[in-house]
N, C-alpha and C positions, 0 to 999 in steps of 0.2 A: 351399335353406335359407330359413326366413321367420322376419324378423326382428316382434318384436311390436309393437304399437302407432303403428300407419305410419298408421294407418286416417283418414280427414279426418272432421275436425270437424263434425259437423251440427246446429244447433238445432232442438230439440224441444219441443213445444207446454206443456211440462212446463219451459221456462227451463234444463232441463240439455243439456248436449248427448250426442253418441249413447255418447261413452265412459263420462262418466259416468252415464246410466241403465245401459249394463252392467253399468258394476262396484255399481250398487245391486241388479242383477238378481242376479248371481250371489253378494253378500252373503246375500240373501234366500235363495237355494237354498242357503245355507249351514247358514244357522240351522233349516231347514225337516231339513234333513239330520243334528242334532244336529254340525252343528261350527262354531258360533259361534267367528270365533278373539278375538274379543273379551274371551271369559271367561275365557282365560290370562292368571292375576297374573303368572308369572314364569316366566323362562327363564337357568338358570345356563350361560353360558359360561366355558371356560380358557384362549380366546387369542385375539387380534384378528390382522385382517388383515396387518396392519404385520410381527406378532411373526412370524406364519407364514412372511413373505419372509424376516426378517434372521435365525430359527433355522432356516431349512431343512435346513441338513446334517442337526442335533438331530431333526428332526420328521419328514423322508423317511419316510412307508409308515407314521407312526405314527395315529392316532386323534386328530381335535382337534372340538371345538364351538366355534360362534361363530355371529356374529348379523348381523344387518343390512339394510337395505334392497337389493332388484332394482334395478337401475341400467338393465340392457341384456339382451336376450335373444336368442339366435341357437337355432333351433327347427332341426331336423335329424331330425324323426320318432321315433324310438325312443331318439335320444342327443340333451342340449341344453347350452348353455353358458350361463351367465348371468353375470353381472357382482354382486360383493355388496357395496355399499360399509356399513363401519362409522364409529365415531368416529376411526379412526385410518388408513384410505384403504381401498382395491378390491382384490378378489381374484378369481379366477374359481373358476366351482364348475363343476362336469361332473357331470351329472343324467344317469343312464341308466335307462330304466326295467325292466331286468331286476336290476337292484341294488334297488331300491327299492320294488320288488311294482308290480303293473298299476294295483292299483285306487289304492295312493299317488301313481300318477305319470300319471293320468287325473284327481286333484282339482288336483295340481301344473300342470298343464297349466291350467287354468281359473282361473291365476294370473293377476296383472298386473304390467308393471314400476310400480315404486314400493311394491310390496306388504312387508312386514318380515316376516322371517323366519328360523327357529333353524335348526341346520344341525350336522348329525353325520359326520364320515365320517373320512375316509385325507389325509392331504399327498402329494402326489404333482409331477411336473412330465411336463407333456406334450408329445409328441413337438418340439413346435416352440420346444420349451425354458423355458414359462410355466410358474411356480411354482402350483397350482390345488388342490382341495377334490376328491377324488373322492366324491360323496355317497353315504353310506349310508342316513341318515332324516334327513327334511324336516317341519319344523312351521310353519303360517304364524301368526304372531303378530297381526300388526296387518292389516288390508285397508286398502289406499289407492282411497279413492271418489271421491279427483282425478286425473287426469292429471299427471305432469309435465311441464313445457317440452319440446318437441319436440328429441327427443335431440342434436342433432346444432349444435344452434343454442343451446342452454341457455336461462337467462332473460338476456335484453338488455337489455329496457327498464329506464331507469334508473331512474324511480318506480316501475316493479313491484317492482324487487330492495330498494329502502327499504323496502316499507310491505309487504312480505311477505319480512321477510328467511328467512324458514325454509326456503322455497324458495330462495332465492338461496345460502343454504349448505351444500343438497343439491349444485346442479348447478353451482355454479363453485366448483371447490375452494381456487381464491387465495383468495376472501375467509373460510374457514377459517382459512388460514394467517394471513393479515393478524391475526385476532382472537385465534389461538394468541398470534402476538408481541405484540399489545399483554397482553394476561392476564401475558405472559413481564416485558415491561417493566417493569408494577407491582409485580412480583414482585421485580424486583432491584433498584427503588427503595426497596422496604420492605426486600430485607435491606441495602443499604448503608447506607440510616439508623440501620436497629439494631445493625448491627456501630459506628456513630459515637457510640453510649450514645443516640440521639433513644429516644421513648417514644411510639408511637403513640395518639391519643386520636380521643373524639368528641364532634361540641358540639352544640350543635339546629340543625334547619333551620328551624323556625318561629320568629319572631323579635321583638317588638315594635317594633324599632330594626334595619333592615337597613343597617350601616356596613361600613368597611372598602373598600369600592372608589366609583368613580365611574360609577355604573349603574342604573337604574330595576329597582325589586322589583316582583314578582307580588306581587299583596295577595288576601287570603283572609279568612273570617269564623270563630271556632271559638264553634260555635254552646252548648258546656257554660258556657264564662267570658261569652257576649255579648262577646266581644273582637275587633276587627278585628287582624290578624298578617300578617306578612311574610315569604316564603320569602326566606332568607338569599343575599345574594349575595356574599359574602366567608365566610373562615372567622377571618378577623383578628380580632374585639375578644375572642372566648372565647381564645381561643388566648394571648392577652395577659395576661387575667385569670388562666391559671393559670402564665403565669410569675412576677405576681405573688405567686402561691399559693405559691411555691418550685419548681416543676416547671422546669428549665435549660433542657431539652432537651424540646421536643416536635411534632407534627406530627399531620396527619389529610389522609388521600384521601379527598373526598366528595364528593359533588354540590350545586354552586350552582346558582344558577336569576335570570337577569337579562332585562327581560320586554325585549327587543331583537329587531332583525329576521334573515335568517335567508340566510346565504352561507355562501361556499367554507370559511370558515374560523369560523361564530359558528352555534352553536345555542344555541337560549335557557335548554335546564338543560345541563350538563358538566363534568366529571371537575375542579377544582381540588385541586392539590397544595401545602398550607402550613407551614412551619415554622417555631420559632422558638428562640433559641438567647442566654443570657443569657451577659452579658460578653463579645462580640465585635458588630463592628459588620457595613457593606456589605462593605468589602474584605473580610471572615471570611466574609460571603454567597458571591461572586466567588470564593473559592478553595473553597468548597464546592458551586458549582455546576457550575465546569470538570470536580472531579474526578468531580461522582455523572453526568454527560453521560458522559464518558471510561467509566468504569463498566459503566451500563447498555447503550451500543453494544457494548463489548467482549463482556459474556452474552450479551448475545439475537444481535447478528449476526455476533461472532466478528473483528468489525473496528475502528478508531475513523473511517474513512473511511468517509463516509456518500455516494451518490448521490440527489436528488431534483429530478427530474424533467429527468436526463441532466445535473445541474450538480454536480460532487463539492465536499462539505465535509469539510474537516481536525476531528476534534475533538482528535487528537493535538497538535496544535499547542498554544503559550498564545492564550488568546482576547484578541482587541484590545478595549484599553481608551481609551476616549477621551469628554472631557465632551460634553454636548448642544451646550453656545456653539460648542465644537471640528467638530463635526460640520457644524452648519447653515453655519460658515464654510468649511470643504472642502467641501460640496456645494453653497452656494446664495451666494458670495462676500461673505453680510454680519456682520459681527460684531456680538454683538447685547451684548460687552463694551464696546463704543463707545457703545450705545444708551443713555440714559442718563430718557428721558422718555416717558409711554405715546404721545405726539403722534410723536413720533420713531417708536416703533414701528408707529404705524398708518399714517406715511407710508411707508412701507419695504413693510408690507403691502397698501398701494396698486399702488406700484412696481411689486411683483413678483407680481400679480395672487391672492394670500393673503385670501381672504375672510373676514371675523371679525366678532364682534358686538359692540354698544354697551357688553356688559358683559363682554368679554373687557379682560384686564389686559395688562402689557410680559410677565411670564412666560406668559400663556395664547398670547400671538402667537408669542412661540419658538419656543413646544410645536406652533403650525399650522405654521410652517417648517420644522420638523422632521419633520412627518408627511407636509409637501408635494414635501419636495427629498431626504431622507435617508433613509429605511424601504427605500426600494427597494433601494438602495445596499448595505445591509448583510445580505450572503448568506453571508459567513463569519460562524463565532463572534462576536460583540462586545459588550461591555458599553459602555452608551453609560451616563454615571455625570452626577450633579450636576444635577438639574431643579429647574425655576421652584418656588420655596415657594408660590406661588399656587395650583400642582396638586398640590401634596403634601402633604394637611391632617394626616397619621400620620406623618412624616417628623421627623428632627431636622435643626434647621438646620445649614447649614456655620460652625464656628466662625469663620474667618478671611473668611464673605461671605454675612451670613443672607440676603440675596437669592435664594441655591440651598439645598437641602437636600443631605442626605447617601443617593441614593437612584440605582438605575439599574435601567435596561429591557435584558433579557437577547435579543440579537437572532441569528434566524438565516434565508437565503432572503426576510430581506426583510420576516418575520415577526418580532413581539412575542414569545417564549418563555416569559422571565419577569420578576418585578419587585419589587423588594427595596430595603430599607429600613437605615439605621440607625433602630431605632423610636424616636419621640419618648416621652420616659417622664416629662416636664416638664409636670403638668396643669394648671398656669395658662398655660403657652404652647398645651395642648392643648385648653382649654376657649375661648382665643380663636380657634386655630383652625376649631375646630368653630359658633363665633360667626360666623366669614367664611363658611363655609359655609352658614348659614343665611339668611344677607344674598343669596347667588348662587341658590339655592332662592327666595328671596321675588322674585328678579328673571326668574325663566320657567330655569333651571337643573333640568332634574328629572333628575339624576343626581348633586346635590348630597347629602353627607351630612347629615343633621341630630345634634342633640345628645344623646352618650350620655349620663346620667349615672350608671349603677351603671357605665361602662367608666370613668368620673371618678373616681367614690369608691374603686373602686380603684388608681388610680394615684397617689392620693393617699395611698394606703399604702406608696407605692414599688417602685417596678419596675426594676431595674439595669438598666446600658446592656444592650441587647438587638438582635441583627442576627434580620433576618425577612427571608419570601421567599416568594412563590407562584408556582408553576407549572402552566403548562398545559399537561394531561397529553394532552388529546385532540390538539395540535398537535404536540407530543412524538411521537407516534404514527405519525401525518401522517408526517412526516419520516422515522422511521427504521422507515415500512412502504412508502414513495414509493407514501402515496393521496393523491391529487388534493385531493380533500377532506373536509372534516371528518365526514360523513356516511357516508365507508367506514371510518372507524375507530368509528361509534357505534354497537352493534347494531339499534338502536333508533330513529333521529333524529326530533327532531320532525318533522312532515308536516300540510301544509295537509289539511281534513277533504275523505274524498272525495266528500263532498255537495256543497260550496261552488263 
C-alpha cells in the first residue's frame, strides 16, 4: 500500500520545490488535455460529511454528492481510499477503478492530496465498520499547486499558523472549532440582547475626536475633505448621542483600533462589545452582565462552569462585588480611605516599590496598586466597583464621596472583561472633565481624551440617568474556548511584516 505525498522536499533552480513543479506539471497536462478544472463555476451538492455519519441508517446503499478537499490517501493498485474533508469534518471515499471506468481513474490517480473535489456515489460502511462514499463519479474541481504540511505532523509553527491561517484550519481541526464557538458566542450575545428590547446599531470608525477610552488612535488622512481622522477606539460617545436621541436600549459589536503594542491578551484592532441603557445605572450594568455571561456559557458550551487553563470558574454562582479601596486593602494591607493627601500617597508608593509619574494624581496611584497587588488575584467572577474620578472622565460621581465615581471593571482569570459606567450625563461637570483631560495630554498623557464638543451639545440637550458597558469580546473568547491567547480567537491577528 503507498501512501501519497511522502516524497522529500527538494529545491529547484526554479525557487519551487520538487512537489510543487509537479503539481504545476500535471496542471499543464491538464489544460493541454482540455480538463482545465479551473473552469468549473459550480458544483451542487445534497449532503456533507457530518450529515452522512448522523443519517446513516436513512442513507445506507442510497446515492449522495458532496465535496471537499483530499486529506490522506492510501493507494492499493486497482482499489484506493482517501480521506475528504468538507466544511463540516472527514469521511472516507473508496475509489475503485472498475466502478469508475479506466480512463476516469488513471486521471484520478494523477491527483494530489489537498486537491478539491465533487463526488457521486453509494453510502456504504466497510467491513471494519467505517461509515464511507463508495464512488461512482469523481470531478476535480480545484488543483492544489501547494503542498500541505506534512500529514502526520500538521502545521506547528506558531507564526506559520497566524500569518497563514487558511492552512492552519485545513489541518488542525481544533482551531475550526475554537472559531465555530466564538461565531456561536456572538450569536447568543445578539440574541440575549434582543430578546432584553436592546437595538442593534452602527456608528463610524473614522472619527475626528477618538474619545471614550484611555488609548492612543491610529491617525489617518481622507485625502477628498483634506482632513486628518482617527480610527475610533471606543464605541461610546455615538452610542451616547443616540440615547440622547431617545433610543433606551442600544448597542453595536465592531471593531476598535488602539495603536498599542502586541501580547497574549491586546491586538491593536478587536472585537468591542457596547451598550447602553437609559434609566438604570452600574448596579443595572452588574446584573445584566452576570446574567448575559450565565447565558452565553450555557448555549455554546452547555455549562456555566468554565475551565481555563486547568483552573475552573463558577459563572453559576453570584459574582463578588467589592470596591477598588476594598480590594487594594485585602491584597496589598493599605488603605487608600486613610490616605488623605497626593504626598501621602506617593510615600506609600515608595514603600511598596509602586512606580508613578510626577503627574500621576492620589486616584491614579490607587489604580497602580490595584493593577500591582490585585488583577492577579481575581480569577473568579468579580466586579471590583467605585474608581478614582481622576481615571474616570465619562463616569458619574458617587453622590455620598465625589472622590470615586460610580463605575466597575468586570474581572475574570486575572483578566479585565469589562467596564461599566453609571454614565455621566452632567455637561458642565462633563465639559470640566474633559478640561482635566486636556491638562494630562498637555503634560506627555497620550492616551488622554481631548474635548468633544458636538458629544457636549448634545448632552446639553439631556440624556437621562443611563448605565453603559463594554465588553471585550475577543477575551470572552479566550476564556470560554481555553486559547492561550488572543491571537487563536482572531482569524486574522495583526503580525509583524515578514520583511522586517
Amino acid at each position: 500500500m503507498e501512501e501519497k505525498d511522502t516524497v522529500e522536499i527538494i529545491e529547484t533552480d526554479d525557487g519551487l520545490n520538487e512537489q510543487m513543479r509537479l503539481r504545476r506539471e500535471k496542471l499543464a497536462a491538464m489544460k493541454e488535455a482540455g480538463k482545465n478544472p479551473f473552469t468549473i463555476v459550480r458544483f451542487d451538492r445534497d449532503c456533507t460529511a457530518t450529515e452522512i455519519k448522523e443519517r446513516f441508517e436513512e442513507l445506507e446503499n442510497k446515492d449522495v454528492v458532496i465535496a471537499g478537499r483530499i486529506m490522506s490517501w492510501r493507494d492499493m493498485g486497482k482499489a484506493n481510499f482517501i480521506d475528504l474533508l468538507d466544511g463540516s469534518g472527514r469521511i472516507q471515499l473508496y475509489v475503485k477503478m472498475d466502478e469508475i471506468g479506466e480512463e476516469a481513474f488513471a486521471d484520478f490517480k494523477t491527483w494530489d492530496i489537498g486537491d478539491i473535489i465533487g463526488v457521486k456515489g453509494f453510502v456504504f460502511r466497510t467491513r471494519r465498520g467505517e461509515i464511507s462514499v463508495h464512488v461512482k463519479e469523481l470531478t476535480l474541481l480545484s488543483k492544489s499547486l501547494n503542498p500541505l504540511p506534512e500529514k502526520w505532523h500538521g502545521l506547528t509553527n506558531v507564526d506559520t499558523r497566524y500569518r497563514q491561517r487558511y492552512v492552519d484550519l485545513i489541518v488542525n481541526p481544533d482551531v475550526k472549532d475554537t472559531f465555530a464557538k466564538r461565531s456561536a458566542i456572538i450569536s447568543a450575545i445578539r440574541r440575549y440582547l434582543d430578546d432584553q428590547g436592546f437595538m442593534e446599531v452602527e456608528t463610524p470608525m473614522l472619527v475626528s475626536n477618538a474619545g471614550g477610552a484611555a488609548a492612543r488612535p491610529f491617525e489617518t488622512h481622507f485625502n477628498a475633505l483634506d482632513e486628518d481622522l482617527k480610527l475610533r477606539i471606543s464605541l461610546e460617545l455615538y452610542l451616547k448621542r443616540l440615547i440622547v436621541g431617545g433610543f433606551e436600549k442600544v448597542y453595536e459589536i465592531g471593531r476598535v483600533f488602539r495603536n498599542e503594542g502586541l501580547d497574549t491578551r491586546h491586538n491593536p484592532e478587536f472585537t468591542l462589545m457596547e451598550l447602553y441603557q437609559a434609566y438604570t445605572d452600574y448596579h443595572g450594568m452588574m446584573d445584566l452582565t452576570e446574567n448575559l455571561y450565565r447565558y452565553v456559557a450555557q448555549k455554546v458550551l452547555g455549562t456555566t462552569k468554565i475551565t481555563y487553563n486547568g483552573i475552573e470558574m463558577d459563572l453559576g454562582k453570584p459574582f463578588e462585588r467589592i470596591t477598588m479601596v476594598d480590594a487594594v486593602k485585602k491584597y496589598s494591607g493599605v488603605d487608600f480611605a486613610e490616605v488623605k493627601t497626593l504626598d501621602e500617597a506617593r510615600a506609600l508608593a515608595k514603600e511598596h516599590h509602586v512606580e508613578f509619574e510626577g503627574r500621576h494624581s492620589k486616584g491614579d496611584i490607587l489604580n497602580l496598586f490595584f493593577e500591582e497587588f490585585v488583577e492577579d488575584h481575581l480569577v473568579q467572577p468579580t466586579f471590583v466597583m467605585d474608581h478614582p474620578v481622576e481615571i474616570s472622565p465619562l463616569t458619574k460621581k458617587k453622590p455620598d464621596n465625589p472622590d470615586y465615581v460610580e463605575r466597575f471593571e468586570f474581572f475574570m482569570n486575572g483578566w479585565e472583561m469589562a467596564n461599566a459606567y453609571s454614565e455621566l450625563n452632567d455637561p458642565i461637570d462633563q465639559r470640566e472633565r474633559f478640561a482635566a483631560q486636556e491638562e494630562q495630554l498637555a503634560k506627555g498623557d497620550e492616551e488622554a481624551n481631548t474635548t468633544d464638543e458636538d458629544f457636549l451639545n448634545a448632552l446639553e440637550l439631556g440624556m437621562p440617568p443611563t448605565g453603559g458597558i463594554g465588553f471585550g469580546i475577543d477575551r470572552m473568547c479566550m476564556l470560554l474556548t481555553d486559547s492561550p491567547a488572543i491571537r487563536d480567537v482572531l482569524l486574522f491577528p495583526t503580525m509583524k511584516s515578514i520583511d522586517k
